[in-house]
KEVO-446866 format. One record per residue (C-alpha): residue number from 1; residue in three letters; x, y, z. Coordinates in steps of 0.25 Angstrom, whole numbers, plus 5000, padded with zeros to 4 digits. Layout:
BEGIN
<r><i>NUM</i><aa>ALA</aa><xx>X</xx><yy>Y</yy><zz>Z</zz></r>
...
REM end
This chain:
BEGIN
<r><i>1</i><aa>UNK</aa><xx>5327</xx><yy>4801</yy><zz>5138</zz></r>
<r><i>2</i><aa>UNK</aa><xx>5314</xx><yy>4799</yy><zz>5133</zz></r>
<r><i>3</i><aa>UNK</aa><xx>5301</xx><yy>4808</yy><zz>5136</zz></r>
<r><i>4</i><aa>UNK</aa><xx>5290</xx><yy>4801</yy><zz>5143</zz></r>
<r><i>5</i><aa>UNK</aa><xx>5283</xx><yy>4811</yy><zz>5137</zz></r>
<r><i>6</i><aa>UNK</aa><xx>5284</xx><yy>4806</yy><zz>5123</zz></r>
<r><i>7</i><aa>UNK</aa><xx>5276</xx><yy>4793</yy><zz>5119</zz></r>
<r><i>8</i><aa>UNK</aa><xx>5286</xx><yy>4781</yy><zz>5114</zz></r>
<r><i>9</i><aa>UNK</aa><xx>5289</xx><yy>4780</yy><zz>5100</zz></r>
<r><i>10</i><aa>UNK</aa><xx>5291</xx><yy>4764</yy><zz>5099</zz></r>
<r><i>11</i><aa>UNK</aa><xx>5278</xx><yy>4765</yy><zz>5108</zz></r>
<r><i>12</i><aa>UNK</aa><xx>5266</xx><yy>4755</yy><zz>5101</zz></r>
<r><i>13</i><aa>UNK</aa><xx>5256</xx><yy>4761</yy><zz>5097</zz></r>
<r><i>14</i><aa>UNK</aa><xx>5242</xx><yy>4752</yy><zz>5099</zz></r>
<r><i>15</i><aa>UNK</aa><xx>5233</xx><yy>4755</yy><zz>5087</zz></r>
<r><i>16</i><aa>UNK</aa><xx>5217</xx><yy>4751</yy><zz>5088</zz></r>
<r><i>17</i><aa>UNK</aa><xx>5207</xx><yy>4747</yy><zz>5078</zz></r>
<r><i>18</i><aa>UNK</aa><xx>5194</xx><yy>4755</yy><zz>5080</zz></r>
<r><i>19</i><aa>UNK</aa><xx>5181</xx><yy>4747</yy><zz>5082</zz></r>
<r><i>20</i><aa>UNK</aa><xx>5174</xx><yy>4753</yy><zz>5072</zz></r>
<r><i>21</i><aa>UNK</aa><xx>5185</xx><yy>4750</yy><zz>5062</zz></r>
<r><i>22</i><aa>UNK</aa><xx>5183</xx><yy>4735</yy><zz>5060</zz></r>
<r><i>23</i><aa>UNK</aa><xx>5191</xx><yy>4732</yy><zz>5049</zz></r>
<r><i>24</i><aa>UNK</aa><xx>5198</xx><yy>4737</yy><zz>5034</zz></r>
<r><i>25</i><aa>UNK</aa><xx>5190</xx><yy>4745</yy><zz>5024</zz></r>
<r><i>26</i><aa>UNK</aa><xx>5193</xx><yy>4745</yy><zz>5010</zz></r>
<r><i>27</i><aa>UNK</aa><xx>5194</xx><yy>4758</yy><zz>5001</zz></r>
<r><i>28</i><aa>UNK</aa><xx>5196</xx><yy>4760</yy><zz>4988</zz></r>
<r><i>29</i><aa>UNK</aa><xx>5195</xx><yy>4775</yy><zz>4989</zz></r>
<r><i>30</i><aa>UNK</aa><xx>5198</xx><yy>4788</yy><zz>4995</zz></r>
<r><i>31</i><aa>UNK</aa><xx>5195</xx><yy>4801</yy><zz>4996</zz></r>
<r><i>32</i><aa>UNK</aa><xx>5205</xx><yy>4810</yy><zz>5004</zz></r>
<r><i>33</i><aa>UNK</aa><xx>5201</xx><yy>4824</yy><zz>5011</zz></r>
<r><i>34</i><aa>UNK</aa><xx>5209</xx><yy>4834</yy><zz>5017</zz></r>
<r><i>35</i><aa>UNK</aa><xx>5208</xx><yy>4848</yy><zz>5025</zz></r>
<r><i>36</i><aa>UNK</aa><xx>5220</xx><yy>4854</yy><zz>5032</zz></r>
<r><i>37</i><aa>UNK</aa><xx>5219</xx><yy>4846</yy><zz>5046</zz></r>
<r><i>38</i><aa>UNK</aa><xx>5216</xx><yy>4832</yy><zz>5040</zz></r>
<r><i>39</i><aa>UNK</aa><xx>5214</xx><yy>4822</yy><zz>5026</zz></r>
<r><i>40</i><aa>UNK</aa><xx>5201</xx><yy>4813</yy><zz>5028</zz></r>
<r><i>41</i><aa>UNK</aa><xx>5204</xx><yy>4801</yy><zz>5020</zz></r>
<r><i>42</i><aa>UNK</aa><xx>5189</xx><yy>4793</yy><zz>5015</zz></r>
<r><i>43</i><aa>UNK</aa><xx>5192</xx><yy>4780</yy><zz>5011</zz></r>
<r><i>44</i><aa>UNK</aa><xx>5181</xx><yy>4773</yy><zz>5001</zz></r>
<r><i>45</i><aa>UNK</aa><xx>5177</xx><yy>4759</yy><zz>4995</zz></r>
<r><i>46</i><aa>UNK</aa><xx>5171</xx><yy>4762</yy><zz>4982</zz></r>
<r><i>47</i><aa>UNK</aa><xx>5165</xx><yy>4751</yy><zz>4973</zz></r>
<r><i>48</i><aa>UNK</aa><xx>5156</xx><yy>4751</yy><zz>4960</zz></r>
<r><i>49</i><aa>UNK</aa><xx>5152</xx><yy>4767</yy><zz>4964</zz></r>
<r><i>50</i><aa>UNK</aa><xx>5149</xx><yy>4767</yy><zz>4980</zz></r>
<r><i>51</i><aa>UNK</aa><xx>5157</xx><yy>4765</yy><zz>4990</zz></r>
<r><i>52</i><aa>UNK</aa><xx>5160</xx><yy>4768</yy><zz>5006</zz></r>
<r><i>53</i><aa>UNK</aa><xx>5169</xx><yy>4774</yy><zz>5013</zz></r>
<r><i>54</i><aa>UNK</aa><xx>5177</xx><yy>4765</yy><zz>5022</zz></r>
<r><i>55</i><aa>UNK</aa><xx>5185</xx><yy>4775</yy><zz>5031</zz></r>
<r><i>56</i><aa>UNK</aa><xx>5189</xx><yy>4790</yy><zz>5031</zz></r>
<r><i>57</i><aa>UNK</aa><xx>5202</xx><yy>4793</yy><zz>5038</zz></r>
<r><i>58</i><aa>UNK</aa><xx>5206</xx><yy>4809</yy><zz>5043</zz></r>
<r><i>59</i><aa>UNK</aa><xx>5219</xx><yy>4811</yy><zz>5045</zz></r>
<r><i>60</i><aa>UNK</aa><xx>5230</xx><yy>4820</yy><zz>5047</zz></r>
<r><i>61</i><aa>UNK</aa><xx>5237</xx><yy>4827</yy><zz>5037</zz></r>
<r><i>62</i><aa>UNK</aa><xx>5250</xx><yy>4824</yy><zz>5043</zz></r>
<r><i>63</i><aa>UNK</aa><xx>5244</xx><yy>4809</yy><zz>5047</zz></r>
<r><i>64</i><aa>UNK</aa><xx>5238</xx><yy>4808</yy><zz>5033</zz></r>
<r><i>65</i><aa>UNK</aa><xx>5251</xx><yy>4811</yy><zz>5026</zz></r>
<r><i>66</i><aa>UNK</aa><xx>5259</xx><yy>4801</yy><zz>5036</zz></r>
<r><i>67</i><aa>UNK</aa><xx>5248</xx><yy>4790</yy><zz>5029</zz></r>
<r><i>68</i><aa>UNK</aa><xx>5250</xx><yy>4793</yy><zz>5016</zz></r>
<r><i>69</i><aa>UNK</aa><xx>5263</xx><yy>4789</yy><zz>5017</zz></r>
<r><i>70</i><aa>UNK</aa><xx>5260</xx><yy>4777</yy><zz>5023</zz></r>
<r><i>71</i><aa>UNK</aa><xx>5252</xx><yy>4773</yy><zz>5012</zz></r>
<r><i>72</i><aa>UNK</aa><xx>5262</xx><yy>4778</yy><zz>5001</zz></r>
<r><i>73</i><aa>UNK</aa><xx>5272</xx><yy>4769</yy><zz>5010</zz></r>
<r><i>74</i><aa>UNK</aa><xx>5263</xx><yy>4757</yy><zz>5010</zz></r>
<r><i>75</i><aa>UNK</aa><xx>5261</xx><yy>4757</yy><zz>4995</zz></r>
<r><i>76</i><aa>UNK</aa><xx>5276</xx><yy>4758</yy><zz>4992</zz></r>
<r><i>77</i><aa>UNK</aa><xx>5276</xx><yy>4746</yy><zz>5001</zz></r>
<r><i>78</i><aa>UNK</aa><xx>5266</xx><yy>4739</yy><zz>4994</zz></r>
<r><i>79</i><aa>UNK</aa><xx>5270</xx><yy>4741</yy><zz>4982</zz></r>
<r><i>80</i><aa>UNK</aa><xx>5284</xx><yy>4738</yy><zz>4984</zz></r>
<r><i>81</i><aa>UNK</aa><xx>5280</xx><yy>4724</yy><zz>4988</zz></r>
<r><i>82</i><aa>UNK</aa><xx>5268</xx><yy>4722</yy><zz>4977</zz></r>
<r><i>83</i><aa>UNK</aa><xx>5271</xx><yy>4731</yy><zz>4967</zz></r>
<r><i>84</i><aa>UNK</aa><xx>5264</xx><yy>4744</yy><zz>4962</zz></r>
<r><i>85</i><aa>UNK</aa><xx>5249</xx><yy>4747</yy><zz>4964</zz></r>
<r><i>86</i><aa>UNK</aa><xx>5242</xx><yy>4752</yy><zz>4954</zz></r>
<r><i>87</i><aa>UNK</aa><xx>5231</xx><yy>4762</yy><zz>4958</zz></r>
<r><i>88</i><aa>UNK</aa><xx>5216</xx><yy>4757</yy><zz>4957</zz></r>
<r><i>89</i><aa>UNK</aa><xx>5205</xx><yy>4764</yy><zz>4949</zz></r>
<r><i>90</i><aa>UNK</aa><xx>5198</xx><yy>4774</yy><zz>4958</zz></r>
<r><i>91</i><aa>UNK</aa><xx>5182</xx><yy>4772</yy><zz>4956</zz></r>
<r><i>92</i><aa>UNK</aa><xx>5174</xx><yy>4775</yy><zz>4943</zz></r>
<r><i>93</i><aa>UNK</aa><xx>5167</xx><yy>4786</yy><zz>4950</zz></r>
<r><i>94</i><aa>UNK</aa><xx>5176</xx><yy>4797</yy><zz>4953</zz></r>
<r><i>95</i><aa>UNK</aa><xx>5165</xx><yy>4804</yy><zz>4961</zz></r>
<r><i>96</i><aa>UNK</aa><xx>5165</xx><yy>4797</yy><zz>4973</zz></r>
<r><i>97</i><aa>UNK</aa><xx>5157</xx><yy>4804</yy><zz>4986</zz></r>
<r><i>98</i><aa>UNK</aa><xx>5149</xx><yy>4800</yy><zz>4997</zz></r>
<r><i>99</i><aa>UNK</aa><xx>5134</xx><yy>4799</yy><zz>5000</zz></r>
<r><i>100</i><aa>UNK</aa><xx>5127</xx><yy>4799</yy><zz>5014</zz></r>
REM end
């Protein structure tokens, strides 16, 4: 018997795209933060010594761990089907920060 209580777990879920999110961003860096209650995840495009952030993203610490693995999955995937990855060179400027 099932309880009408609990919502349906073969239920779709509808998924929206906010407005102000008009398309993708590229990032080519990050900087990841973190206190006990959540990480704060800033994602940068960084070219030639400046750069802009594209998006920061708070999260979780449970839903930010659920993430990573996602990722780590999708990378076995890929790489699985094109072969290994090998990891780019992080910017000539190791001190990165932000301006106002």
């Amino acid at each position: 018997m099932q309880n009408n209580n609990q919502p349906n777990q073969n239920q779709k879920k509808e998924i929206k795209l906010a407005d102000n999110i008009p398309g993708g961003e590229y990032a080519n860096n990050m900087q990841t933060m973190f206190n006990r209650d959540e990480f704060q995840m800033i994602f940068m495009n960084i070219l030639a010594g400046s750069g802009r952030v594209s998006a920061k993203v708070i999260s979780s610490p449970g839903h930010f761990k659920r993430m990573v693995k996602a990722v780590e999955g999708a990378l076995k995937l890929y790489e699985e089907k094109f072969g290994e990855i090998k990891e780019a060179e992080g910017p000539e400027n190791k001190e990165i920060g932000f301006r106002g």
